[in-house]
KEKE-89618 format. One record per residue (C-alpha): y, x, z. Coordinates in steps of 0.001 Angstrom, whole numbers, plus 500000, padded with zeros to 6 digits. Example, Ala and Ser with C-alpha at 12.3 -4.5 7.8 and 13.67 -1.06 7.14 Angstrom:
REM residues 2
495500512300507800 498940513670507140 
***
This chain:
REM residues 259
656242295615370584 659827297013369151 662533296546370944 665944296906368909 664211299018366443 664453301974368347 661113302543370308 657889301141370606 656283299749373419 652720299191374567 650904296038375878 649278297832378119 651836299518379837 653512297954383001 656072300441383173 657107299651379477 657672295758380309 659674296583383743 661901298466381759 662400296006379365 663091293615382085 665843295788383823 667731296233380276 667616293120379974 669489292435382999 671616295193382598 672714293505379154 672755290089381159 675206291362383589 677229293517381141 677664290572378833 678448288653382197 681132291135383726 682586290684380075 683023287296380399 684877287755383770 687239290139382003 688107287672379572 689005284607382150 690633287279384051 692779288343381111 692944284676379969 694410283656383588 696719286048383779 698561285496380198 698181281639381551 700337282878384751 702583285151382389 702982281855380367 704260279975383065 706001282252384614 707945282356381562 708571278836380768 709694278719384769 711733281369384581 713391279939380845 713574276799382501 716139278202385541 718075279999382673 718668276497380552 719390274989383936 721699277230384701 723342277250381327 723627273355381607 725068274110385132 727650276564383631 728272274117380791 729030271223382847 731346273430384837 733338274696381755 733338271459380150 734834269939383377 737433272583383982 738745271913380357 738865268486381079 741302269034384000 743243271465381779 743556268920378843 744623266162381209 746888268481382694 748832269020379222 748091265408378193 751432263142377951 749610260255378205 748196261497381497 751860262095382664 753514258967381632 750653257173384021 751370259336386705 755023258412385872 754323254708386019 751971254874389104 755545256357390466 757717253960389431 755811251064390080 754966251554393683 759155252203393993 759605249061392481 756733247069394691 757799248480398012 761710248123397810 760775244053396383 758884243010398912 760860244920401752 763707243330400179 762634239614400458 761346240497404323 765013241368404660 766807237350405658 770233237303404123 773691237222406735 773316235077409633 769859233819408542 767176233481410434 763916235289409479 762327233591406512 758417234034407544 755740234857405088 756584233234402185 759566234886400848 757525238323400836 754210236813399789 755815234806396844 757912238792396328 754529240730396239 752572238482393624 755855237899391414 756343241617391392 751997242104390874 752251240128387834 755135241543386156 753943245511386560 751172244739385439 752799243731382330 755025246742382090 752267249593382939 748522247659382870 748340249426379304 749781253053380453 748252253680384065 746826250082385050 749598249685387454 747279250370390540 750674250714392594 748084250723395683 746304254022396771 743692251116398474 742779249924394959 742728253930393962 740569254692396265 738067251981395463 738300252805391709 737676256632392425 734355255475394595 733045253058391631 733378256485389420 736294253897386968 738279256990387622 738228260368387991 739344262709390546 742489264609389452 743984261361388385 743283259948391666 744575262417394202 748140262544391625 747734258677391759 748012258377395136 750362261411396095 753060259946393381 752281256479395065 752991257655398351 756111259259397246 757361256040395291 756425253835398472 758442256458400379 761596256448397773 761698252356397212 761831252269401050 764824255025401434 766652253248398458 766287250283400474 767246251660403829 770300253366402192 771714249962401125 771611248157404128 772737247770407267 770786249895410095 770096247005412560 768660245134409783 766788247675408327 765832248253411653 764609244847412774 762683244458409487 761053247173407968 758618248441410989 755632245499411502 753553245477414713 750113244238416386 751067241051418494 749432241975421875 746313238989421651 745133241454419240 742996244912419671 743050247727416767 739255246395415559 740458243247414861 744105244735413637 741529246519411257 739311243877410401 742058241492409173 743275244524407055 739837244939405679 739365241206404844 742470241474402920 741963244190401305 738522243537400080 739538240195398753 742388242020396552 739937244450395460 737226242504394691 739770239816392856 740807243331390863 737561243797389897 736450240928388746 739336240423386421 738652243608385121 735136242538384555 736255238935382486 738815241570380536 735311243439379214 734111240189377775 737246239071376091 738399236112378776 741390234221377888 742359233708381486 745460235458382871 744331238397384736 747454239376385677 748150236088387631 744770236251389540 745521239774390949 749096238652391628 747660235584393331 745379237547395620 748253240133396791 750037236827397580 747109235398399526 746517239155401191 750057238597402430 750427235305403978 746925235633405475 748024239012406926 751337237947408345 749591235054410454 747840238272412501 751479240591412392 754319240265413128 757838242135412361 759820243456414911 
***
């Protein structure tokens, strides 16, 4: 019997087969431990492989990170050097002047009248709605109301450095249509008018609740015209919003009172 070609066994030698046998295993298990190697190579490029696409994975997500980042902070900067961006700050200004000293105006009864209830104010507030929107719906979208900010911010309609200058310049207008107001009057009547209070059958939660009820029902009014506006409504927009400001006001004034 040849084995390989290289020697020459005999039948009738024991020894000769037992040999063969243990070469045989010793190929067995060479070709065997071989095999290992290769799965053990093979897994560990596999782990080298993912380890990889892991690792270039956290790299693009932190270039997308950094990107987002960079592309926000230029957005801030090109606002901030916009015009347009500072003519609506500028009519978010304005407009809240305007809406404060009008309505504080008509709450305000003329000499030797008595006080003329809700409906000089209420009628004040949705005239005066109506007509900024008008003047600066096109320019800032005469918000004029850091409640109606605020709810435009949390919808994501509008983003945050136009917000917090929104209502900062409408808290400043507010303040100045208030002082221009105060300035031209008498100081009993400004007095007597211009602070409102809680009539005492009333708690703060239900103070608060009527203010939320009103609130929400100008908001959501807001909304929804903004919504019919999308789809190219011919109904006046303007007159629903001023409408619901109007409602807001002589629902509100059945629950307060002014001094």
């Amino acid at each position: 019997v040849t084995w390989d070609g290289a020697e020459t066994l005999k039948l009738s030698d024991p020894d000769s087969f037992t040999q063969l046998d243990d070469d045989r295993r010793t190929t067995t298990g060479g070709r065997r431990q071989e095999d290992e190697d290769r799965r053990t190579t093979t897994g560990g490029r596999r782990q080298e492989d993912e380890d990889r696409r892991t690792t270039g994975g956290r790299q693009e997500d932190d270039k997308l990170q950094d990107k987002s980042v960079s592309e926000f902070d230029m957005t801030w900067r090109e606002e901030l050097r916009s015009r347009q961006f500072w003519r609506a700050v500028l009519a978010e200004l304005l407009g809240t002047l305007v809406l404060v000293s009008a309505v504080l105006g008509a709450s305000v009864p003329g000499p030797g009248e008595a006080p003329g209830g809700p409906l000089y104010p209420a009628v004040a507030l949705g005239a005066v709605i109506v007509a900024l929107g008008h003047c600066f719906g096109e320019i800032s979208g005469a918000q004029v109301n850091p409640a109606v900010t605020l709810s435009l911010l949390a919808t994501r309609r509008l983003d945050v450095l136009r917000a917090v200058l929104y209502i900062a310049v409408q808290c400043l207008g507010a303040s100045l249509g208030a002082g221009a107001l105060y300035l031209a009057l008498p100081l009993k009547t400004t007095a007597d008018h211009f602070v409102n209070k809680v009539p005492m059958e009333l708690n703060a939660a239900q103070a608060l609740g009527v203010e939320l009820l009103c609130t929400f029902q100008m908001v959501f009014t807001i909304f929804s015209v903004e919504d019919q506006r999308r789809r190219e409504s011919p109904e006046p927009g303007n007159l629903a919003i001023g409408l619901a400001h109007t409602a807001g006001v002589m629902i509100g004034f059945l629950f307060f009172s002014f001094l």
